[in-house]
Backbone as numpy.savetxt, mean C-alpha at the origin, in Angstrom:
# Nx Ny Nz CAx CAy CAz Cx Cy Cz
-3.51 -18.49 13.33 -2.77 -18.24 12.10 -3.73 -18.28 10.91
-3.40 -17.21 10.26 -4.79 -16.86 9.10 -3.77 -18.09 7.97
-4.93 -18.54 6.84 -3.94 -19.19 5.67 -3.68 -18.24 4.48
-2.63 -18.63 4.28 -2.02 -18.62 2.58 -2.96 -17.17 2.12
-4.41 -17.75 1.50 -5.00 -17.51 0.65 -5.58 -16.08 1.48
-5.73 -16.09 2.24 -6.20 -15.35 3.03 -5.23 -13.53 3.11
-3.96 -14.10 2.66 -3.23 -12.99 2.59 -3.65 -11.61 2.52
-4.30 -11.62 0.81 -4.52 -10.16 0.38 -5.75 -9.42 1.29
-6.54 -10.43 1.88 -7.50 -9.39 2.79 -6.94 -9.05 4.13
-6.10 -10.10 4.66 -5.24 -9.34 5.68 -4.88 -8.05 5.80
-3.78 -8.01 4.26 -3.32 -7.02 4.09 -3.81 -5.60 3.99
-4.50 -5.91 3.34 -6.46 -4.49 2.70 -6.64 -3.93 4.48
-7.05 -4.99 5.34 -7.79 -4.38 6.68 -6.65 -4.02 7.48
-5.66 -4.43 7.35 -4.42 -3.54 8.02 -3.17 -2.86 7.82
-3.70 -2.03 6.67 -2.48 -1.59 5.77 -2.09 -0.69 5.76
-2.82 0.29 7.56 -2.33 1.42 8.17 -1.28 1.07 8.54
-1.58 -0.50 9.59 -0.49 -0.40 10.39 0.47 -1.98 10.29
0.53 -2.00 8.83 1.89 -3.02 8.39 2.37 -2.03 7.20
3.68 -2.03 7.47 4.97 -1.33 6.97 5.70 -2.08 5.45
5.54 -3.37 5.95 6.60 -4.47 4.91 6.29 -5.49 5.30
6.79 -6.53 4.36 6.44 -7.49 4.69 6.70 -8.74 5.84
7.72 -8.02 6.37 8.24 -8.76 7.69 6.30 -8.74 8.47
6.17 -7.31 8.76 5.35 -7.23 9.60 3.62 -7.84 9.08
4.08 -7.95 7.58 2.32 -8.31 6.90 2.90 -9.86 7.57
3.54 -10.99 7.39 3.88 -12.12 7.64 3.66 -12.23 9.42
3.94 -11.86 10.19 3.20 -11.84 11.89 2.09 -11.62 11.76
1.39 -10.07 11.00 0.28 -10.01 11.48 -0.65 -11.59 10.81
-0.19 -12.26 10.04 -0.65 -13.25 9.25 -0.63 -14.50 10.34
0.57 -14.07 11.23 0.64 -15.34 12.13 2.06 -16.32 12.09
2.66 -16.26 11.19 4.06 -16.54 10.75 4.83 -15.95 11.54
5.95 -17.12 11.96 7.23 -16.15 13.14 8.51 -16.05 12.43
8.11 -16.19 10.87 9.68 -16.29 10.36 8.89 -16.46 8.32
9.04 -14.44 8.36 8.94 -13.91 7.23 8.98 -14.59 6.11
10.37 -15.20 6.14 11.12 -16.09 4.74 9.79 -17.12 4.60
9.39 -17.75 5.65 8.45 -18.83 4.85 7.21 -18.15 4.79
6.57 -17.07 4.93 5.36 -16.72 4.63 5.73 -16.39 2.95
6.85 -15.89 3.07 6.94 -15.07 1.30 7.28 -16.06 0.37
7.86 -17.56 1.13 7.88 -18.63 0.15 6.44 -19.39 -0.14
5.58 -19.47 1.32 4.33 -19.72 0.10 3.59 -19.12 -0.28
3.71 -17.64 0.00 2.88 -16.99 -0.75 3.36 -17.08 -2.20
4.34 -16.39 -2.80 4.81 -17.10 -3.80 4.72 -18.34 -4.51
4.25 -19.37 -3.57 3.85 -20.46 -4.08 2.59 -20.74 -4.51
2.20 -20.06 -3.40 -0.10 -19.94 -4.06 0.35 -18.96 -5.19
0.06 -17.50 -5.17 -0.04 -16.39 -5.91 1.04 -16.70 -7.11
1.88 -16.53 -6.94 3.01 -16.96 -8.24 3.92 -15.61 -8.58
3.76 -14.56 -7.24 4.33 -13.50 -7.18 5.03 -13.18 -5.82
6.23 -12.45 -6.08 6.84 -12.36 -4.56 5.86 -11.13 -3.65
5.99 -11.25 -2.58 4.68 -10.79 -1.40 4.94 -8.91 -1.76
6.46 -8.86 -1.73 6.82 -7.06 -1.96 6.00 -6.56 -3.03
6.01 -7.60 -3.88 5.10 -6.62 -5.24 4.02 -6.25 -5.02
3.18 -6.98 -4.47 1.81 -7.10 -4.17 1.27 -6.36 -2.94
2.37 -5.93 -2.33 2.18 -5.25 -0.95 2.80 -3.69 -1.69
3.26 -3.10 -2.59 3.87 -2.01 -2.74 2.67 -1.66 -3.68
1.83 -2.95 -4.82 0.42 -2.46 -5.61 -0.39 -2.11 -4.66
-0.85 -2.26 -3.71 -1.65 -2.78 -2.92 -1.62 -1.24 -2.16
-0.93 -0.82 -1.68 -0.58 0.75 -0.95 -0.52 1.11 -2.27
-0.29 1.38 -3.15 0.00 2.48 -4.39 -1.89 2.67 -4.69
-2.24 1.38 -4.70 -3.66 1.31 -5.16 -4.58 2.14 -3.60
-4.43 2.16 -3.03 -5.29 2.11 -1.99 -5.22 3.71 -1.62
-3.61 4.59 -1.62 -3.02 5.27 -1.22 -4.28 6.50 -2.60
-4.26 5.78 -4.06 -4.57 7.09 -5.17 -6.30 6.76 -4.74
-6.48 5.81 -4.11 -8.23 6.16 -4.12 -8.39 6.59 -2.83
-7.53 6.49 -1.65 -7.65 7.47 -0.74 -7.99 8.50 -1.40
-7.19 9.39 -2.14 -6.43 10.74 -2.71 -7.46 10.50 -3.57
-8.54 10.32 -4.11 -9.60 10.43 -5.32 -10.99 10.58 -4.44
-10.80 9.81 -3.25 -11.87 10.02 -2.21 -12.15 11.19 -1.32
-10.98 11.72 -1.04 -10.50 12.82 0.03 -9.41 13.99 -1.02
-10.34 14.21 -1.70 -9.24 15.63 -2.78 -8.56 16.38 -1.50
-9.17 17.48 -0.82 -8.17 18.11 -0.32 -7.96 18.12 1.27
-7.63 16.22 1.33 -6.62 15.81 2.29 -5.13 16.17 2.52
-4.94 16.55 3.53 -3.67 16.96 3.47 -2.67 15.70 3.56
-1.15 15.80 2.99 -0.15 14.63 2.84 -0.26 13.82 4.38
0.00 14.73 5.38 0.12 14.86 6.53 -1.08 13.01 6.84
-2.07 13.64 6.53 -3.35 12.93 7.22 -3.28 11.25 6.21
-2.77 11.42 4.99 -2.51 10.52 3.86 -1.38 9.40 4.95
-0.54 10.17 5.68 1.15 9.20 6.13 0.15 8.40 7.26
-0.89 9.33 8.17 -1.63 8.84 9.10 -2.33 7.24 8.26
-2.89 7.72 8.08 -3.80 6.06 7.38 -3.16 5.56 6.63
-2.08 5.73 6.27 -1.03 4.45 5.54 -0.23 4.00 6.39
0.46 4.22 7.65 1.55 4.37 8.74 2.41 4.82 7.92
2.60 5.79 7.42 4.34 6.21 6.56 4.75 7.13 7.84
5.85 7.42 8.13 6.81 8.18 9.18 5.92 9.58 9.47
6.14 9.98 8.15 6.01 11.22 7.71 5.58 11.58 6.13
5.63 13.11 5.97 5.69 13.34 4.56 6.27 12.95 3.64
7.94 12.77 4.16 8.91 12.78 3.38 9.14 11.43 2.99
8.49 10.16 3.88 8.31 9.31 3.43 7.22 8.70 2.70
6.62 9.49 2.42 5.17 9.25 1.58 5.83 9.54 0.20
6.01 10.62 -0.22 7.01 11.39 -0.94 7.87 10.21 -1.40
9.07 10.13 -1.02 9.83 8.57 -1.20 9.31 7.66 -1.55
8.26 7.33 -1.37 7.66 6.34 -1.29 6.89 6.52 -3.01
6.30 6.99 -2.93 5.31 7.75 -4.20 6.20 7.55 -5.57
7.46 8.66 -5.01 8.32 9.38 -6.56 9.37 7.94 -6.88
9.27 6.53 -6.03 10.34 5.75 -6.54 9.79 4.56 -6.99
8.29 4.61 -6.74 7.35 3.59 -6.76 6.24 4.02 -8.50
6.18 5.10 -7.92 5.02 5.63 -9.30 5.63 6.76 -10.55
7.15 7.16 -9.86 7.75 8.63 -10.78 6.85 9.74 -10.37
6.00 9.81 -9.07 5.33 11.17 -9.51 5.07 11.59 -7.81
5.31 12.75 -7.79 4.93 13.03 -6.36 3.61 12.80 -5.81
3.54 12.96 -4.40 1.68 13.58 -3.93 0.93 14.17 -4.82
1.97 15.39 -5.04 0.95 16.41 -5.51 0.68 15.93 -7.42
1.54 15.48 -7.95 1.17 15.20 -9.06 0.12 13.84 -9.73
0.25 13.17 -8.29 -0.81 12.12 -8.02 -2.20 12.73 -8.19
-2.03 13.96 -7.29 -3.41 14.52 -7.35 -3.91 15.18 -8.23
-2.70 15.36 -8.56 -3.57 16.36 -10.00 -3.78 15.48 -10.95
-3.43 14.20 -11.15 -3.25 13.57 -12.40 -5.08 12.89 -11.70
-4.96 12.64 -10.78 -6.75 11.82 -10.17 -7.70 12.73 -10.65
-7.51 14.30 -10.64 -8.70 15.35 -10.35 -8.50 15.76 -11.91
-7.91 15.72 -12.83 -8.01 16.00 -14.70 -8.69 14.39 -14.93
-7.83 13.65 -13.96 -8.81 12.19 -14.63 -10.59 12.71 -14.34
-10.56 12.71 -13.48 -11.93 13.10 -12.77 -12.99 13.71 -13.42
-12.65 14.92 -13.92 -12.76 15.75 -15.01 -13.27 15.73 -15.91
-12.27 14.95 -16.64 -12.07 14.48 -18.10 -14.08 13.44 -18.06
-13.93 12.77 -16.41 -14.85 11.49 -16.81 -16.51 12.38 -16.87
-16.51 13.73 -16.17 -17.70 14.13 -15.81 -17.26 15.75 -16.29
């Protein structure tokens, strides 16, 4: 069983293949979710969902800044999302902006810097 503190790198090296936080809390070693998210909350001072939905949002646009013309397809692969349509879902309720406007908003940033 990894500790507490140890969380956020858990999460970073396997964040293909944990979904939520039920499953970040096992792969952590915990057999019962509720108390991983009570002390994480108790170290961090934030509930585990927030930090696990920054955490893919963050990881998901530097994929997509690393790999310009990755397809969505290959994006659901290295995040575990279902599919497109849940990447999509995932994206437009989390950030307001689709894939594709993700990408365009990374590649004018990009731009703009060089």
């Amino acid at each position: 069983m990894f500790k507490i503190e140890d969380a956020l790198h858990v999460l970073e090296e396997n964040l293909s293949s944990i979904r939520n936080v039920s499953e970040w809390a096992y792969k952590m070693g915990y057999t019962k979710p509720s108390k991983f998210s009570w002390e994480f909350r108790e170290y961090f001072g934030i509930r585990p969902n927030e930090v696990f939905i920054e955490v893919r949002i963050e990881k998901i646009i530097e994929y997509m800044a690393n790999h310009p013309h990755e397809k969505n397809y290959c994006i659901c692969l290295e995040f575990g999302f279902a599919n497109e349509k849940a990447l999509y879902k995932f994206l437009k309720r989390h950030t307001k902006s689709t894939p594709t406007q993700l990408r365009k908003g990374i590649t004018q940033r990009d731009n703009a810097k060089g």
